[in-house]
N, C-alpha and C positions, 0 to 999 in steps of 0.2 A: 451406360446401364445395360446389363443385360437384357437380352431380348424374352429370356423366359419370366423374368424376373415381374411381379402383379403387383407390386411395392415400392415408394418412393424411400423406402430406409434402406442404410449402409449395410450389410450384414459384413464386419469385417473379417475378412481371410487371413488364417494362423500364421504368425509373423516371430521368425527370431528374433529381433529388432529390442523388445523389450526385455529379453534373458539376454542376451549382449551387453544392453547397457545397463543393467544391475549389476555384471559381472564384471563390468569395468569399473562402475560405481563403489564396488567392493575391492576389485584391487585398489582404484587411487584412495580409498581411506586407509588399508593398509600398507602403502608405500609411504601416503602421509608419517605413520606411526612408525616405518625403519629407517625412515629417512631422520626424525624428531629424535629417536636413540643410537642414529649416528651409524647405521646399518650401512653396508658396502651399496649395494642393492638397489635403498631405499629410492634413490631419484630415479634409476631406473626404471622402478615398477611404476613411478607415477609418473615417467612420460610414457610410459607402453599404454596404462588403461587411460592417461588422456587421448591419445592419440585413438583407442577403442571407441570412448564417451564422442570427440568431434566425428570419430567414422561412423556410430549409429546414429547422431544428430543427421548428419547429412544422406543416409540411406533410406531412414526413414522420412524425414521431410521430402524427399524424390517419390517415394511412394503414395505420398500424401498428395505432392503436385500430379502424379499420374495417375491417381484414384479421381479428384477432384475435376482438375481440366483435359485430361485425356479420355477417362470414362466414363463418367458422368455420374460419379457416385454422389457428389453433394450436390443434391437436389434442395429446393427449396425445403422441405419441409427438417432435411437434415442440417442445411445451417440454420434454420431454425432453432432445432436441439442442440447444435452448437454455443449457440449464444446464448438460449436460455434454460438448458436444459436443468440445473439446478435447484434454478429456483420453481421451476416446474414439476419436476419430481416433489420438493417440500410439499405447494400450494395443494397438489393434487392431490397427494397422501394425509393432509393432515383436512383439505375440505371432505373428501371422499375415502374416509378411512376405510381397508379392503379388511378382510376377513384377516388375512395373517397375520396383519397386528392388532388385531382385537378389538377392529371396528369400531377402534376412539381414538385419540388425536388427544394428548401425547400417548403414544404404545405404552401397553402394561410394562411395569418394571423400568420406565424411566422415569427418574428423577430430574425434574426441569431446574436451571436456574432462576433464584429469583431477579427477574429484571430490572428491583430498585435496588439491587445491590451495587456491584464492582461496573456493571450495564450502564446504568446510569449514571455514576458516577465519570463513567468514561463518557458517555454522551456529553457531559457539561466541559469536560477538559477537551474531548476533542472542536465542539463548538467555539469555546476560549480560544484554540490553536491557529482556529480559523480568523476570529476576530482580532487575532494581532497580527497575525500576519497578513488582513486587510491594513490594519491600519498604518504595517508597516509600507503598504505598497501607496495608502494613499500618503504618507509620507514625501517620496520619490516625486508622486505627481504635483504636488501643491507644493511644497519645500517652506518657504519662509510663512508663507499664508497661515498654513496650520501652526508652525512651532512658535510662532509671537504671541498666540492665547494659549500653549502650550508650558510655554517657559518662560514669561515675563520675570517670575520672582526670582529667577536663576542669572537673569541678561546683568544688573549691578555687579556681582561677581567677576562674568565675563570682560565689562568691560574696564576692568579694573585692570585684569590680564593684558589689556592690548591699548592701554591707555597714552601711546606713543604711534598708533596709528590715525589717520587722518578719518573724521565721525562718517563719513563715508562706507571706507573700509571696514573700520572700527564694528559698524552695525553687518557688514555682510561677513564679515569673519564671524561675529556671533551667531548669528542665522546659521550658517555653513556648518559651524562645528555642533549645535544644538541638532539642526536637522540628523546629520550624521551619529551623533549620539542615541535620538528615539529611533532609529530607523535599527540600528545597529540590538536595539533591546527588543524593538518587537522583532525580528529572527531570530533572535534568540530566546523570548518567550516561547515565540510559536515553539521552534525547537523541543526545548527541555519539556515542553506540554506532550509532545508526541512520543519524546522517549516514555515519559512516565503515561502514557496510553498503552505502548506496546509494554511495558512491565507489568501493568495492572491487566492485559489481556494476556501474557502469561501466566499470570498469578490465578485468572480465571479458570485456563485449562487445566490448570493443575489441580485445583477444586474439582473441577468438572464431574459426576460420579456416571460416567459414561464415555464410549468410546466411539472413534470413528466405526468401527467395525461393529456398533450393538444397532443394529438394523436402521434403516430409512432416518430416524430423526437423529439419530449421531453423525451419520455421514451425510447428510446436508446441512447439519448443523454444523458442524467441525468443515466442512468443505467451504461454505459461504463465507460465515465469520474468519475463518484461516485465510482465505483469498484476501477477503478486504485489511486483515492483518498484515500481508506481505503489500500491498499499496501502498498503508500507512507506512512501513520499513521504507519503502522504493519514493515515497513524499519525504520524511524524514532524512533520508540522504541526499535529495535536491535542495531542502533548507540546508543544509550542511554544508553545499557546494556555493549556496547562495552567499550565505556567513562571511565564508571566505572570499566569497569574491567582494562582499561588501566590506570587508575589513581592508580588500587590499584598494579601496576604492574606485572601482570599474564602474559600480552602476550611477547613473547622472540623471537627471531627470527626463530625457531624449534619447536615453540609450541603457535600459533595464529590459530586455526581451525574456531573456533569461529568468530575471526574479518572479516576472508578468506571469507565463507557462507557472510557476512553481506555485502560484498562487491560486491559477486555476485548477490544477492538479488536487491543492489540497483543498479546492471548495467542492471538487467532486468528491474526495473523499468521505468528506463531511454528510453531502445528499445521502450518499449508500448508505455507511453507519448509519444518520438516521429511516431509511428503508427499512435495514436489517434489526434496528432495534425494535419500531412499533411490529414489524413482521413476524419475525423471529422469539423473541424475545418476550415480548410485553401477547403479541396475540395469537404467534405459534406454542407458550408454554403456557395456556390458560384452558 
């Protein structure tokens, strides 16, 4: 930190860094598109601006370790704001609404969503998402335990199937294949619940009658809720991975590390949504 400096915040100094990589940003979607119409060109331009896009990731991230641990710009109070600053910015403008937005909470001229609409409806399906994809992990853990009160009315069938095996096998073959069957539905409950979350929280923004850029409650509104919506994306393609690995049977009941992480991943998700929903939602638009 500097020595003249009476302030524990970052004042950051004017950096190319961010017009470089829009500008690369902007060539590789246009290389995308001459490359798609079969353009001489087209690959070209998109290994130039990737090649831009990894040069500014990694110029500016240098800048960031030599801001941070070389000068001493991230002070306490700025990782602070690092981590919370979003939802600090909301808390603070909608408890302490300031003169420029008109000294109420939500700002004149915005239109709030209602929070027992497409909100809550996502609350109950993300919640569901979460309860199956417990169920499927306690599946894994307990195996036959659970699926004999699970499937009893289904076992006659099965062992009608394997009626040439000795009643031994005959009962772990039906266990075996019944486990693998509920285990195989709740990842893929969970699943198809999180796609139709992220379709019904696009379908919200699209309604939405406000913008990121219409002052203080747009952009912490569209910033928090969009964040936790790329999580949901980034949880949703770990059930994805999980599916598969569980189709091609990897996970055993002593060796699911994999599924375990995926399931806590989406029970964090689950905590935030409901944060953001009584916060946001239900007592930031009232």
């Amino acid at each position: 930190m500097s020595v003249s400096q009476k302030h524990p915040y970052h004042l950051v100094d004017p950096s190319p860094w961010p017009l470089l990589g829009s500008l690369g940003a902007l060539a590789n979607t246009i290389g995308g598109v001459m490359y798609m119409h079969s353009f001489v060109e087209g690959g070209t331009l998109i290994s130039l601006s990737l090649g831009m896009i990894l040069y500014t990731m990694f110029v500016w991230w240098r800048n960031i370790i030599r801001e941070s641990t070389y000068e001493g710009h991230h002070t306490f109070v700025v990782q602070l704001g690092l981590r919370y600053a979003f939802f600090w910015a909301f808390f603070q403008s909608s408890l302490a609404p300031i003169v420029e937005i008109g000294v109420i909470w939500p700002p004149k001229g915005i239109d709030v969503l209602n929070p027992w609409g497409i909100p809550f409806l996502n609350t109950l399906i993300l919640l569901s998402s979460g309860a199956t994809v417990t169920w499927a992990h306690h599946v894994i853990l307990n195996g036959s335990k659970m699926q004999v009160v699970y499937t009893l009315p289904r076992s006659r069938y099965l062992r009608r199937r394997t009626h040439s095996i000795c009643p031994l096998k005959r009962e772990l073959a039906t266990v075996k294949h019944l486990t693998q069957s509920y285990l195989f539905k709740g990842k893929t409950k969970s699943l198809n619940q999180s796609l139709i979350f992220t379709r019904f929280q696009g379908m919200g923004y699209v309604k939405t009658p406000f913008m990121i850029s219409d002052g203080i409650y747009g952009s912490t509104f569209l910033f928090t809720t969009g964040f936790h919506g790329f999580h949901v994306i980034i949880s949703t393609i770990f059930l994805i991975i999980c599916v598969i690995h569980q189709y091609l049977g990897h996970f055993i009941q002593t060796h699911h590390f994999g599924f375990e992480v995926a399931t806590w991943y989406r029970h964090f998700v689950d905590v935030v949504w409901l944060f953001l929903f009584v916060s946001i939602y239900w007592w930031g638009g009232n």
